[in-house]
C-alpha positions as CSV (number, residue, x, y, z in Angstrom):
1,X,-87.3,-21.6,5.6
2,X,-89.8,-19.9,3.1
3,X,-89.7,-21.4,-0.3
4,X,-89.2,-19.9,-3.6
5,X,-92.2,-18.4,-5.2
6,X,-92.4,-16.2,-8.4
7,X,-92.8,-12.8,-7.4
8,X,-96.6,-12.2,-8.8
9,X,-97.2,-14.7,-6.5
10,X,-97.6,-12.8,-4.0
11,X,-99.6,-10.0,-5.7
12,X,-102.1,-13.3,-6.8
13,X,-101.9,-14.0,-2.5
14,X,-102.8,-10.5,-2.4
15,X,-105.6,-10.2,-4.1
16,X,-107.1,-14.0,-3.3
17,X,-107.3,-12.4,0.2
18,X,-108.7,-9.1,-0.6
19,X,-111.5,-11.0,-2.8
20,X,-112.0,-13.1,0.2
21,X,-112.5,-10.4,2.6
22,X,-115.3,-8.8,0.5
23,X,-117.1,-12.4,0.4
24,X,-117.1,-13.0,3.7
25,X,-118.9,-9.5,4.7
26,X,-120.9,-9.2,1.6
27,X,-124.5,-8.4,3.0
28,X,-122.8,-7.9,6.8
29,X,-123.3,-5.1,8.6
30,X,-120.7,-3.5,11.3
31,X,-122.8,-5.3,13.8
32,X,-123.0,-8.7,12.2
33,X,-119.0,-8.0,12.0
34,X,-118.7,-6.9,15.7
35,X,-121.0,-9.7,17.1
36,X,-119.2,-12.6,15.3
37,X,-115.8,-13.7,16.5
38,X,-115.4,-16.3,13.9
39,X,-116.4,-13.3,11.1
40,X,-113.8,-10.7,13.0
41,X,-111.2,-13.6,13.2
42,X,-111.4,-14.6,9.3
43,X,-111.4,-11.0,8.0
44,X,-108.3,-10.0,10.6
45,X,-106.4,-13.6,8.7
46,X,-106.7,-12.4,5.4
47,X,-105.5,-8.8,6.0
48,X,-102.8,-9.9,7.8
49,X,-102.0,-12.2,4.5
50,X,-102.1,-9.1,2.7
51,X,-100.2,-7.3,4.1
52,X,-97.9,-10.0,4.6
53,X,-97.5,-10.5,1.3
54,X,-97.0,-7.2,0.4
55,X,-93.6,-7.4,2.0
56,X,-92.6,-9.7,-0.4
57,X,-93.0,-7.3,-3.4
58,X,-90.0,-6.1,-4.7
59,X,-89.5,-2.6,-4.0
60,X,-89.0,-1.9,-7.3
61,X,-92.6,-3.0,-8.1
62,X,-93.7,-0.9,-5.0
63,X,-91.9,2.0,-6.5
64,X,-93.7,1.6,-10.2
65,X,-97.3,1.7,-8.3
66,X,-97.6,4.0,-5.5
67,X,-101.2,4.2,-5.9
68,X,-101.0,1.1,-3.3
69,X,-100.5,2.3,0.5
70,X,-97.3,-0.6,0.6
71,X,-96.8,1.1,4.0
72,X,-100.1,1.3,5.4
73,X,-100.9,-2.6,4.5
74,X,-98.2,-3.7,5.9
75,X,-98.3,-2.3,9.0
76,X,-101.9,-2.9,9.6
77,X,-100.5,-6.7,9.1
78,X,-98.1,-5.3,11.7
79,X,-100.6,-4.3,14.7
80,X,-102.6,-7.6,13.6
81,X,-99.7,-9.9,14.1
82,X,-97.9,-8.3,17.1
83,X,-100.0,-5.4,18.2
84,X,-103.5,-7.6,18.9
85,X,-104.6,-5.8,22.2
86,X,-104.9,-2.5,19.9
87,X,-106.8,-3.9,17.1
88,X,-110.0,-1.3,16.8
89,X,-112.8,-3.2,15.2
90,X,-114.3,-0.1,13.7
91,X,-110.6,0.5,11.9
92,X,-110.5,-3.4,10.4
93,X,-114.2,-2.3,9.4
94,X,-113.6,0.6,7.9
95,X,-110.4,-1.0,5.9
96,X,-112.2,-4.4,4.6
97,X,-115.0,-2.2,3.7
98,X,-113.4,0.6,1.9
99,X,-109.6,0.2,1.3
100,X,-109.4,-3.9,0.3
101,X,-112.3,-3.1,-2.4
102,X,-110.3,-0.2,-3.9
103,X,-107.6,-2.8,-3.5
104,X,-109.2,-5.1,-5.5
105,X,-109.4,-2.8,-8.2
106,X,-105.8,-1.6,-8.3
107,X,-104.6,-5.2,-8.1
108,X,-107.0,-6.6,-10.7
109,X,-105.1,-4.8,-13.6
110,X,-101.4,-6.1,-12.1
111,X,-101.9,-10.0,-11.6
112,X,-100.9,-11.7,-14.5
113,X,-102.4,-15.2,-14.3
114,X,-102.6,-17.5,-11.1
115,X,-99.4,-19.1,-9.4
116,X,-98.3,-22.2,-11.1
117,X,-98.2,-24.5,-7.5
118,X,-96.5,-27.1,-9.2
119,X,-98.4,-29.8,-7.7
């Protein structure tokens, strides 16, 4: 059973995973990306967190910023968590290069402060 969390939770979840996707291919190439298992298998984790997390967003939130493709990151998580044998590295690529930065941006401006874990 999934526990309670406060909803900006999950936009912090979001944007933790996005800023962790950029780290882990700054200075890589497509080649460095496609030759490294471990690399491809990191990168695909967090994508799928985001986009799993974006499905906890209220759609009310989803409705007051449509600049974010809702759709389109959650089913990417989708085709990552059910669909693996049609996962196109060129397509993860091309989104952890281009759409999670321009993520980044657009979530930068909506997270409040960090999750309180209450540990």
């Amino acid at each position: 059973m999934r526990r309670e969390r406060p909803p900006d939770s999950y936009l912090w979840d979001m944007l933790t995973s996005a800023r962790a996707v950029a780290e882990f291919l700054r200075a890589k190439t497509f080649d460095d990306y496609q030759d490294d298992l471990m690399l491809r298998s990191a990168v695909e984790r967090q994508i799928e967190i985001i986009g799993e997390a974006a499905r906890y967003v209220s759609a009310s939130f989803q409705q007051q910023h449509p600049q974010i493709p809702w759709s389109m990151i959650m089913g990417q998580r989708h085709v990552l968590a059910h669909d693996y044998g049609e996962i196109k590295h060129e397509r993860i690529w091309r989104v952890a290069t281009e759409d999670v930065p321009a993520l980044i941006d657009q979530l930068k401006g909506l997270v409040p402060q960090p999750p309180e874990t209450g540990e």
